[in-house]
C-alpha positions in Angstrom: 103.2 94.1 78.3 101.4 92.4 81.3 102.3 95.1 83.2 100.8 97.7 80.4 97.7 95.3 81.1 96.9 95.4 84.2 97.2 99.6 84.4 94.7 99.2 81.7 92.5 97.0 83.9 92.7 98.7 86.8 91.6 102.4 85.6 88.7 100.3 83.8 87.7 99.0 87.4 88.3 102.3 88.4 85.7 103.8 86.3 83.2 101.0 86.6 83.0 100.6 90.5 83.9 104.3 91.7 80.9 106.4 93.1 81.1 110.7 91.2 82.6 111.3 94.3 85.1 109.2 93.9 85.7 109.7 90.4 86.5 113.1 90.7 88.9 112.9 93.4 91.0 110.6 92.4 90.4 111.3 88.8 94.3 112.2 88.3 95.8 109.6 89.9 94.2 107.5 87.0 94.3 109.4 83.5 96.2 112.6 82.2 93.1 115.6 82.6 95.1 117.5 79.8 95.2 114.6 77.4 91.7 113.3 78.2 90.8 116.6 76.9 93.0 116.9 73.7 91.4 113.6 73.1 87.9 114.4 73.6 88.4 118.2 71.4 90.0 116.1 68.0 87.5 113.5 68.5 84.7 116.0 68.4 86.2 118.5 65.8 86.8 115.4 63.2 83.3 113.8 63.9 84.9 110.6 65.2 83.3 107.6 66.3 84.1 106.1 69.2 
């Protein structure tokens, strides 16, 4: 679970302390591009909150 964690952590720290450029260069090596946006289509077409 710690491990699980610190993944968690460290794409968070990622997002918060990366420059664009950064962010969208090593965008993959962080987060699933295909899933991000499966995730981002349901939550739109069911009016999610978030």
């Amino acid at each position: 679970m710690a491990v699980a964690y610190e993944k968690l952590n460290r794409a968070i720290r990622f997002v918060m302390n990366s420059t664009d450029e950064e962010f969208h260069s090593h965008f993959s090596e962080y987060f699933n591009l295909d899933a991000a946006l499966n995730y981002y289509c349901f939550v739109w077409y069911t009016n999610t909150k978030i």
